[in-house]
C-alpha positions as CSV (number, residue, x, y, z in Angstrom):
1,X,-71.4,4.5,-40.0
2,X,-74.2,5.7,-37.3
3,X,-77.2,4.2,-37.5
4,X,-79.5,6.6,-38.4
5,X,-81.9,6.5,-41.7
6,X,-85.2,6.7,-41.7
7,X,-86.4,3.6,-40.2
8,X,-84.1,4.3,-37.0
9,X,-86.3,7.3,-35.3
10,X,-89.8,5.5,-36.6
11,X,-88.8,2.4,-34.7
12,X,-87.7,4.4,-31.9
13,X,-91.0,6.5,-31.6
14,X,-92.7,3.0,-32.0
15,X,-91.0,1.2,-28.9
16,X,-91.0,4.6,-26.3
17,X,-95.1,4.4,-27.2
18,X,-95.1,0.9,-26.7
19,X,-93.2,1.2,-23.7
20,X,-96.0,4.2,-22.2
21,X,-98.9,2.3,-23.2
22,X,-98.2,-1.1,-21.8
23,X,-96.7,1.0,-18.8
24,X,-100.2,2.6,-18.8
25,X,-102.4,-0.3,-19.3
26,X,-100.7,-2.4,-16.4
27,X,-101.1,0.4,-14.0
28,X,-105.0,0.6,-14.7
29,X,-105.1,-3.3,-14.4
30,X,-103.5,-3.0,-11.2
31,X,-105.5,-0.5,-9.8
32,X,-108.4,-1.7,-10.8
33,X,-107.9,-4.1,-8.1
34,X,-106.8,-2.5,-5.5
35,X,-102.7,-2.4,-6.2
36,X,-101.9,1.4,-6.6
37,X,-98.4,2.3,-7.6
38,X,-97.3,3.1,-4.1
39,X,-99.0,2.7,-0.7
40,X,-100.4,-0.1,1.4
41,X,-104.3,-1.4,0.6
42,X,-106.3,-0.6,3.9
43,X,-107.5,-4.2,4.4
44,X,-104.7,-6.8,2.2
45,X,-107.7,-9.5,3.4
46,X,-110.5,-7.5,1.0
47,X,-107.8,-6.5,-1.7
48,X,-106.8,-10.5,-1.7
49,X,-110.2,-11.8,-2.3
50,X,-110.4,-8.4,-5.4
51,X,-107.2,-10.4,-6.6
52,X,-108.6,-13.7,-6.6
53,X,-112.1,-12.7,-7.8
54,X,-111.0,-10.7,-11.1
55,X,-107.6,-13.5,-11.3
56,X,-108.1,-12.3,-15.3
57,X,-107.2,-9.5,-14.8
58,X,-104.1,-9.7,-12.6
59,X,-103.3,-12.1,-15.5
60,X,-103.5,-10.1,-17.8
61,X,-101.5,-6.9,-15.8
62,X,-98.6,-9.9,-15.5
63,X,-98.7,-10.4,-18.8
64,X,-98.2,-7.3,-20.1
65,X,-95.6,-6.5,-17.5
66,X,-93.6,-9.2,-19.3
67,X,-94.4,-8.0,-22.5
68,X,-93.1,-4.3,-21.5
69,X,-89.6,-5.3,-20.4
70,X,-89.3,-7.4,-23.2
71,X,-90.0,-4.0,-25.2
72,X,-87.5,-1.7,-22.5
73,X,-84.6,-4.1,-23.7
74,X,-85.7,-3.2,-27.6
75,X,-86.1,0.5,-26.6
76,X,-82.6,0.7,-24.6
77,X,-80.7,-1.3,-27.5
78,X,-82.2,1.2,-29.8
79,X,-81.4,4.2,-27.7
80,X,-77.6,2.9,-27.0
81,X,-77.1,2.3,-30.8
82,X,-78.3,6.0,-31.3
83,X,-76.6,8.0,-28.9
84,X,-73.2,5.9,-28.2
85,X,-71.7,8.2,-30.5
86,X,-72.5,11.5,-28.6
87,X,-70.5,9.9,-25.5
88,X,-70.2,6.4,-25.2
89,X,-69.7,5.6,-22.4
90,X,-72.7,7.5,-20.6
91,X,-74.7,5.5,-23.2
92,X,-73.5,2.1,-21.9
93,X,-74.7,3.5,-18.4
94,X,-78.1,4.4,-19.8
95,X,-77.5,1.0,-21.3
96,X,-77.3,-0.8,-18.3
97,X,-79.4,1.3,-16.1
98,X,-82.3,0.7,-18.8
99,X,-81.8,-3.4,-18.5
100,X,-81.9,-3.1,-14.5
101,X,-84.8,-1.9,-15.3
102,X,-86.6,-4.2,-17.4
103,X,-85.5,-6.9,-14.6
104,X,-86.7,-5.3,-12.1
105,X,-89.9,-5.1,-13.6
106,X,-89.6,-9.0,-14.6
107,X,-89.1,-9.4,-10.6
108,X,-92.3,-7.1,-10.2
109,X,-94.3,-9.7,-12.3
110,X,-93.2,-12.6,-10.3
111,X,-94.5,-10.8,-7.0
112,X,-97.6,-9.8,-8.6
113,X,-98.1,-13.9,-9.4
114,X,-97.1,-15.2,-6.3
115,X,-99.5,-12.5,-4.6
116,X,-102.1,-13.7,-7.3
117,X,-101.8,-17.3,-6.1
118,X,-101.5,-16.5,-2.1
119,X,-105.2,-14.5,-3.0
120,X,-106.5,-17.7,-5.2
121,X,-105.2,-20.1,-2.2
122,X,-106.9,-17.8,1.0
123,X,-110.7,-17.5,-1.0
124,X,-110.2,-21.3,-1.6
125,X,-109.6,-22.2,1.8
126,X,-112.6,-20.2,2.8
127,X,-110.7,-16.8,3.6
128,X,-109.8,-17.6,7.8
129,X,-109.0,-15.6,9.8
130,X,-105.4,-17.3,10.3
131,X,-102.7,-14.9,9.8
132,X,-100.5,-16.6,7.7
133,X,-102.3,-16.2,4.4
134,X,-102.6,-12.6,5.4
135,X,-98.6,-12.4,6.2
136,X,-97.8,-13.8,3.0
137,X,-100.7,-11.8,1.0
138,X,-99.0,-8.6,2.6
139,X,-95.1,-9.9,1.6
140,X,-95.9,-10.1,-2.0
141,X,-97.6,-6.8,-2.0
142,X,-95.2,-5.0,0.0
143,X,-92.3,-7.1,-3.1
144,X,-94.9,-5.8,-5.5
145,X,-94.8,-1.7,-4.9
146,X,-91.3,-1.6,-3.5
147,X,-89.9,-3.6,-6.9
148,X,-91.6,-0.9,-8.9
149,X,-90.3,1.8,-6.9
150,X,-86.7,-0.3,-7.8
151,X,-86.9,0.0,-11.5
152,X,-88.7,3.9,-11.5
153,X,-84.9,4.7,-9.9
154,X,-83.4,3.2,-12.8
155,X,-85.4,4.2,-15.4
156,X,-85.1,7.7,-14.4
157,X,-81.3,7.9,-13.7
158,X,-81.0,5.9,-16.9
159,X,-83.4,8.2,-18.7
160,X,-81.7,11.6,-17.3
161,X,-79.0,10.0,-19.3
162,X,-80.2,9.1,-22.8
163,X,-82.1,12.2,-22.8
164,X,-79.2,14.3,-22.2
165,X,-77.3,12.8,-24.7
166,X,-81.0,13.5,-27.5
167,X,-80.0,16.9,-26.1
168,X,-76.3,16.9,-26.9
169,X,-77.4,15.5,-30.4
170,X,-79.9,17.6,-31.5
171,X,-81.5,14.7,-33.2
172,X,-84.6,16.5,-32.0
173,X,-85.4,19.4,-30.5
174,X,-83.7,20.4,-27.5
175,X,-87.0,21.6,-25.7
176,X,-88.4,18.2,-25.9
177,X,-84.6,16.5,-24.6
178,X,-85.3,19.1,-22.0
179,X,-88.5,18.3,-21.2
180,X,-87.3,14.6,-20.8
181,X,-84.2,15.5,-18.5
182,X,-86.8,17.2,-16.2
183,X,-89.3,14.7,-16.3
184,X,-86.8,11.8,-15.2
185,X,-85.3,14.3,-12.7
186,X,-88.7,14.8,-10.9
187,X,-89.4,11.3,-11.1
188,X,-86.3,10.2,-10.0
189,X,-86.5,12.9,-6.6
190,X,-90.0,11.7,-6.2
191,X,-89.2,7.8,-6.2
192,X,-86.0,8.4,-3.8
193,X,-88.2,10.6,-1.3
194,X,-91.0,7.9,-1.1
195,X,-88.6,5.1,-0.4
196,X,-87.7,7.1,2.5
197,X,-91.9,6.8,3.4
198,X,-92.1,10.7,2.4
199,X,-95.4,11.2,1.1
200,X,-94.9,12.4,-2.8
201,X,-97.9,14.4,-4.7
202,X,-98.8,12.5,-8.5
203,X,-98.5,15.1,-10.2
204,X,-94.1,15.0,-9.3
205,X,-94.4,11.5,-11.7
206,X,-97.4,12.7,-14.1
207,X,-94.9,14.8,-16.7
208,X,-93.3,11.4,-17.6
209,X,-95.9,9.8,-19.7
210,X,-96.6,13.1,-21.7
211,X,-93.3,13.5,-22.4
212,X,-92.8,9.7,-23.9
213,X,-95.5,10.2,-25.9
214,X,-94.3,13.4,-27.2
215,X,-91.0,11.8,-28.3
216,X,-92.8,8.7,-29.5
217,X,-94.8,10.8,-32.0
218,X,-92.3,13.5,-32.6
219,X,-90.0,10.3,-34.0
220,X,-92.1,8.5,-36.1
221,X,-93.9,12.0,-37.5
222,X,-90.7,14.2,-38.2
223,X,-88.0,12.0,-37.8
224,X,-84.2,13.4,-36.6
225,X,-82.9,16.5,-37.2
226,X,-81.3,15.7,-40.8
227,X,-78.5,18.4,-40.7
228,X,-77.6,16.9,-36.8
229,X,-77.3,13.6,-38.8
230,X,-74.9,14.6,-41.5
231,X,-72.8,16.9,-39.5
232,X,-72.6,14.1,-36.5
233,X,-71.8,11.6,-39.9
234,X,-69.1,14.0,-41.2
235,X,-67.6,14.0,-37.7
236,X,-67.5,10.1,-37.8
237,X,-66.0,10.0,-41.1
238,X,-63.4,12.3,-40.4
239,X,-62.6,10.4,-37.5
């Protein structure tokens, strides 16, 4: 039988906030020093000794990178064990997509500690002017933004996926599935367009985070659609 009583959609609203808030709270960390979420810094010798200077809080942005992949495996499982009724095997593809993901997001963290320890190494040495702490300062950044640009492809083409499949459901309701679907799409046309060095406006990735909070509270508040549930139960037990 489906997993879906009451605890189901409460601990699915749970993980998607979890997911936006650690997603949110790294981002701040990061640009507080200098690391937006695309783009080069205009000096990597200024943004190194930032890094080094405030290594708390680069830390501390690592840290909860780890903690929100950790959380993206809970939220895909979750998701997969929802929807892999509606059609299962575009769930195993959101499935998998969503897992690329939280690697790639692992991989992020390891180049935001490398670069952390390239910064802590140059200000030790007394920050020369040789260009090999500079070089490797620059690789790690470069790994940094371009392994986040990585996982935004999955998580929006898995995404697109999983939301389609709310939609299908009618667990919830199909404006908010919508609003998903075209949430991942722009982030997904946005992401692909800046890997090809197009220069993409904010506000093409800002509907993302609204929407996940949406869902996150519109799951733990109201639940799913109890009539979806029994008829998509009925169906099951039929079959």
């Amino acid at each position: 039988k489906m997993n879906t009583n009451k605890n189901t959609p409460r601990l699915l609203g749970a993980a998607f906030l979890f997911v936006a808030a650690a997603s949110l709270l790294s981002g701040l960390l990061l640009t507080s020093l200098g690391i937006p979420t695309v783009g080069s810094p205009d000096n990597i010798s200024e943004t190194m000794i930032k890094i080094a200077d405030n290594s708390t809080t680069m830390q501390m942005s690592i840290i909860v990178m780890l903690i929100e992949a950790i959380a993206i495996v809970l939220l895909a499982t979750l998701l997969y064990t929802t929807l892999k009724r509606q059609i299962e095997i575009a769930a195993r593809w959101a499935f998998g997509l969503w897992i690329i993901e939280a690697v790639a997001l692992a991989a992020r963290s390891i180049s935001a500690f490398s670069l952390l320890k390239v910064s802590q190494e140059y200000v030790k040495a007394g920050t020369p002017d040789s260009l090999h702490f500079q070089t490797l300062g620059s690789l790690f950044f470069e790994t940094t933004q371009f392994s986040y640009s990585v996982l935004m492809v999955f998580y929006c083409t898995g995404g697109i996926l999983f939301y389609y499949l709310f939609f299908r459901s009618k667990y919830i309701p199909r404006v908010l599935s919508l609003l998903g679907i075209t949430a991942a799409s722009l982030g997904l046309i946005g992401t692909l367009l800046e890997i090809l060095d197009y220069a993409v406006p904010l506000y093409v990735f800002l509907p993302i985070l609204p929407f996940e909070l949406a869902i996150g509270i519109w799951l733990i508040v109201k639940g799913f659609n109890l009539s979806a549930v029994a008829i998509e139960s009925a169906k099951t037990e039929n079959f």
